[in-house]
C-alpha positions in Angstrom: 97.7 -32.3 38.5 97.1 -35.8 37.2 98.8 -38.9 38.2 99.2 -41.7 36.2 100.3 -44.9 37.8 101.5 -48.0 35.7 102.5 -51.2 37.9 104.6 -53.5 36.0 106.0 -57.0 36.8 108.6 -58.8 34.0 107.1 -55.9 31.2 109.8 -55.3 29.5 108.2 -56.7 26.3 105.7 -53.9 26.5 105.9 -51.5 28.9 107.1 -49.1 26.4 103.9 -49.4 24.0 102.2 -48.4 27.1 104.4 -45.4 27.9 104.8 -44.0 24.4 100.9 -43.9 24.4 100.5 -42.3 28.3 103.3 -39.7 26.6 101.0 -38.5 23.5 97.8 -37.6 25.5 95.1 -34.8 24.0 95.6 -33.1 27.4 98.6 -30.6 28.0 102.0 -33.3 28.8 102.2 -30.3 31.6 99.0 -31.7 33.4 100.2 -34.8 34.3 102.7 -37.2 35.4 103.7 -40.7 35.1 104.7 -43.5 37.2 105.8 -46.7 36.8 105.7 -48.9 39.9 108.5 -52.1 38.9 107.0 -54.9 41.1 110.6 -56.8 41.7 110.7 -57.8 38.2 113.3 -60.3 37.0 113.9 -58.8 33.6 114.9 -54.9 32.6 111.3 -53.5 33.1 112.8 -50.5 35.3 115.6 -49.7 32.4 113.0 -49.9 29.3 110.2 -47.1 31.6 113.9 -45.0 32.3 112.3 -42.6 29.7 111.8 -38.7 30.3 109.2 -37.5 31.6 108.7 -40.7 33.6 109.2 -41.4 37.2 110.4 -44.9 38.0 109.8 -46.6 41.2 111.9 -49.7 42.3 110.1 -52.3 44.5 113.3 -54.9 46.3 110.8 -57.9 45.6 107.5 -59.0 43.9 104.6 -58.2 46.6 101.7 -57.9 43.6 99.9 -55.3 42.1 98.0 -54.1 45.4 101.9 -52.9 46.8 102.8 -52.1 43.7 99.7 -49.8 43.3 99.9 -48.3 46.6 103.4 -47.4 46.1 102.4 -45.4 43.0 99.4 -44.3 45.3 102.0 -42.8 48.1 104.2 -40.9 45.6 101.8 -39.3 43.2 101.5 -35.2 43.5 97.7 -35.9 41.7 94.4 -34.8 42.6 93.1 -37.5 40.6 94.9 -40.8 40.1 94.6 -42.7 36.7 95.8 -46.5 36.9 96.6 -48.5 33.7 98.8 -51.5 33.4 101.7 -52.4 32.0 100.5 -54.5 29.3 97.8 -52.1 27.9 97.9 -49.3 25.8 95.8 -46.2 25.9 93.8 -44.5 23.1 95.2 -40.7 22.5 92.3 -39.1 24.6 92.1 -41.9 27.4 93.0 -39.4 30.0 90.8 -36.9 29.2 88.2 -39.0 28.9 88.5 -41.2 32.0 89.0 -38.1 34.0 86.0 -36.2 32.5 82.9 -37.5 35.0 85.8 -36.3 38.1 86.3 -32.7 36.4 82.8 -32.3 35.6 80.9 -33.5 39.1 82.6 -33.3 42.1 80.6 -36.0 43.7 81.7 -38.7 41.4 84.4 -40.3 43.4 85.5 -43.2 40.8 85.7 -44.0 37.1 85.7 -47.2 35.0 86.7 -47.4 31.9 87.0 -50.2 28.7 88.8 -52.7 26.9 89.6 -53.3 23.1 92.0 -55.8 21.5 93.7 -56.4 18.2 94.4 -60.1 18.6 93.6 -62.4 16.3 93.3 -65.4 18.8 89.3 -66.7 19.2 90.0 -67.0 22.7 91.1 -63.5 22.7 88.2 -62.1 20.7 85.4 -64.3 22.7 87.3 -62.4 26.4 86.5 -59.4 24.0 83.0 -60.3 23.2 82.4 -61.1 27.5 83.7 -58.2 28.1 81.4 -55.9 25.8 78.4 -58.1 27.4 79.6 -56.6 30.6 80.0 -53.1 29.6 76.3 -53.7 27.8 75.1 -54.6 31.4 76.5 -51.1 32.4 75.5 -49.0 30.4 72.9 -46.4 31.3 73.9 -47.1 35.2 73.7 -44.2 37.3 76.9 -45.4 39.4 78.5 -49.0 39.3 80.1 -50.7 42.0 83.1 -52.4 40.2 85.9 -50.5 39.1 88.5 -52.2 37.3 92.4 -50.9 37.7 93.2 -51.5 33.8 91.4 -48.4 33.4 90.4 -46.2 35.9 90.8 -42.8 37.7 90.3 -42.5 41.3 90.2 -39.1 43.5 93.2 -38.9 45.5 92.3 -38.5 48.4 89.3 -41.1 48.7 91.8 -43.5 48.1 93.8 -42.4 50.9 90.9 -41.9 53.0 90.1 -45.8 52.7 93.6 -47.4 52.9 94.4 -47.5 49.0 94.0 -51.1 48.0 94.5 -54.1 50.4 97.6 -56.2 49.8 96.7 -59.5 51.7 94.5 -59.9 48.1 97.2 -61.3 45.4 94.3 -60.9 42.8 90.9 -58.7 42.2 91.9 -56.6 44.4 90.4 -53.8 42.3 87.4 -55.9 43.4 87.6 -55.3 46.9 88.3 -51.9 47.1 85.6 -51.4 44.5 82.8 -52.9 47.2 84.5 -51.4 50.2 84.2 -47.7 48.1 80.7 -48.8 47.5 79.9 -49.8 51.1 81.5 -46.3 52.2 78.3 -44.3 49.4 81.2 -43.7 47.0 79.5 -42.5 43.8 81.6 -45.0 41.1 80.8 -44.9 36.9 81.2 -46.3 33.9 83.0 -44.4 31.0 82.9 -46.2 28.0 85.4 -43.7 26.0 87.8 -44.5 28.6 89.7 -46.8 26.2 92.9 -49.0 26.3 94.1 -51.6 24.2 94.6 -55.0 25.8 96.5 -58.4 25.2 94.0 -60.7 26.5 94.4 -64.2 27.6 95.0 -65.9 24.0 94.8 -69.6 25.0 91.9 -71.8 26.8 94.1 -72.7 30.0 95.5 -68.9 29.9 92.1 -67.9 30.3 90.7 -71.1 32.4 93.8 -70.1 34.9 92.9 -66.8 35.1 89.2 -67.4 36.2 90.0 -69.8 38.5 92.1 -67.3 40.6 89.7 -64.6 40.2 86.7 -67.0 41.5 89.0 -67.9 44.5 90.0 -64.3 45.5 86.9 -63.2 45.2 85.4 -66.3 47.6 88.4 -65.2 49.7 86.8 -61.4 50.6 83.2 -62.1 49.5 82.4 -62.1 52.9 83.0 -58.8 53.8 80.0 -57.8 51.2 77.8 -60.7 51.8 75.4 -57.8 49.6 77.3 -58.0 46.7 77.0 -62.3 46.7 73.2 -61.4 45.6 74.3 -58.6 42.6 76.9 -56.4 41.7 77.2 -54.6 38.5 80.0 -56.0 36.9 78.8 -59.6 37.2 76.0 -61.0 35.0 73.4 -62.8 37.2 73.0 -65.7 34.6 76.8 -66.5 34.8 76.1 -68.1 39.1 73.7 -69.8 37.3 76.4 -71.2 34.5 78.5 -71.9 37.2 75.6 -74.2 39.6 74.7 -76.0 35.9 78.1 -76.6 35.1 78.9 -78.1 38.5 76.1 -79.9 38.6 77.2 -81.4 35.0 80.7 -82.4 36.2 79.6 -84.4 39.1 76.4 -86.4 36.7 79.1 -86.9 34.5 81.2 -89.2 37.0 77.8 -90.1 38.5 76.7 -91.4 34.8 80.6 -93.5 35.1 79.1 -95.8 38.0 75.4 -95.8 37.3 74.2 -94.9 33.4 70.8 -94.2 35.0 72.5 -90.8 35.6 72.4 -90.1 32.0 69.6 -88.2 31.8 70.1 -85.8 34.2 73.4 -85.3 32.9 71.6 -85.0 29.3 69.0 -82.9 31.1 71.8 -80.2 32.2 73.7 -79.7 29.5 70.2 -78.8 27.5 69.6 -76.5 30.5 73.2 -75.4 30.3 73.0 -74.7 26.7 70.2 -72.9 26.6 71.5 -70.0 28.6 74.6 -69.5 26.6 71.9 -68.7 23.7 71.5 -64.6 24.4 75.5 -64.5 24.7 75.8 -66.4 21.4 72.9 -64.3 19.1 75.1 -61.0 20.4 78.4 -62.5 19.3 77.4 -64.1 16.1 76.9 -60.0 15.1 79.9 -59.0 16.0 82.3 -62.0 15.5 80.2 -65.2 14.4 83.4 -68.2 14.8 83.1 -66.3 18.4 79.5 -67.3 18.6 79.9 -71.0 17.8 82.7 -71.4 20.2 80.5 -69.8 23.1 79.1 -72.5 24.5 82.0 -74.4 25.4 83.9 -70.9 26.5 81.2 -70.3 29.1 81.0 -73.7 30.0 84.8 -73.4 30.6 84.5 -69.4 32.3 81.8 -71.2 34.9 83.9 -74.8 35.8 86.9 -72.3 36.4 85.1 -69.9 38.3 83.0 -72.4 40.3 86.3 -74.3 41.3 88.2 -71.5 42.2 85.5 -70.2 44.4 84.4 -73.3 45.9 88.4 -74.0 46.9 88.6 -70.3 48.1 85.7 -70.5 50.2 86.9 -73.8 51.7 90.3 -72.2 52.7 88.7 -69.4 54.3 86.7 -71.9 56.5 89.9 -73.7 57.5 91.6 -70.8 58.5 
């Protein structure tokens, strides 16, 4: 038995694209079930994933997707656990496929899988075009150690071995658990036909919002893996370097306000700054070339929000 688990917070605009698709799977409907995990939402989520076939759990109040995953996590009859969420919407042969590396070697503990979109939004297509630089990175990996819950399949009973996932972390906490498996000698991998559709963040403070939090969760936790601060697979090494450039350019820049001498240096890092968004660029312009020409100031924007998110995470955790 598979288990699918779906956690879903005010989805009742989509949660039943994502059902319909989790109900017309390549493997036997007999195989697995599903299960929708409603995080206390405030709009009729748990009445639109009421459909047969699916199993409908009702959470009092929003605790995030860590509760609402763990929940699922407690009431799945699964060897394997698949996670989705609410807002995606898997290809025809995404279970089979994500599955795949757990039925075929029983020392694979963890599977990633990979995003597409159909949004017409350039901020939309450019998180598209990031993403595909990070699966890039992955490929040909033995084992990763970042598994991301949008599409994934864990085994059972490792998660329940080590706690499920930890629901002090209101975001990335696929993140965590990802390092903790790792620190554990998990065996974690990429599976690139794992595929689900995905709305993306269509505007630039959608997407500026959502890096900040990420870069201050993940300064919140960091320390528990002070390993991974130094390389992990899902993160490209020249985006720490983005983010120290694109620090450094804020701070000239109000500098440069008070004393123009600062001009150059300011001048001086946004060359620097610019010239590492160049490899990111040349691989978008093939695949989406308005993409390419917005880069620059994406990345610049991806760093800044990361950098600031981390650095205020980080402070925080000193403090407390």
């Amino acid at each position: 038995m598979i288990s699918v688990v779906v956690p879903a917070y005010n989805a009742a605009l989509f949660i039943a694209d994502c059902l319909a698709a989790l109900q017309k799977q390549t493997v036997d409907r007999q195989s697995y079930e599903i299960i929708v995990v409603d995080d206390g939402s405030g709009d009729d989520t748990a009445g639109r994933a009421q459909l047969p076939g699916v199993q409908v759990i009702r959470c009092p109040q929003n605790r995030g997707a860590a509760t609402a995953r763990n929940q699922g996590l407690q009431a799945a009859q699964g060897d394997i656990i698949c996670f989705t969420d609410a807002d995606c919407v898997p290809q025809p042969n995404w279970i089979e496929e994500v599955t795949r590396p757990l039925r075929e070697n029983a020392v694979v503990t963890a599977v990633k899988g990979t995003y597409i979109t159909h949004q017409p939004h350039l901020v939309a297509r450019f998180v598209q075009v990031e993403y595909e630089d990070k699966y890039d990175g992955m490929a040909g990996l033995p084992q990763i150690d970042f598994v991301d819950t949008y599409s994934c399949a864990y085994r059972r009973q490792t998660l329940l071995d080590n706690g499920g996932f930890d629901e002090t972390i209101a975001y990335v906490e696929d993140q965590e658990l990802s390092f903790r498996l790792a620190a554990q000698g998990c065996v974690m991998v990429f599976q690139p036909t794992a595929v689900v559709a995905h709305r993306h963040s269509a505007t630039l403070h959608q997407y500026a919002r959502k890096k900040f939090w990420i870069g201050y969760w993940k300064a919140r936790f960091i320390r528990r893996y002070p390993d991974r601060v130094i390389r992990d697979s899902h993160t490209p090494q020249i985006l720490k370097v983005q983010m120290g450039l694109a620090g450094l350019m804020v701070s000239t820049a109000v500098a440069t306000l008070f004393f123009p001498l600062f001009f150059w240096l300011l001048s001086t890092t946004l060359f620097l700054f610019t010239l590492t968004t160049l490899p990111f660029c040349h691989k978008a312009w093939h695949k989406d070339p308005p993409v390419a020409l917005a880069s620059p100031v994406l990345l610049f924007v991806r760093a800044l929000a990361l950098g600031l998110g981390f650095a205020w995470g980080t402070t925080r955790g000193v403090n407390r």
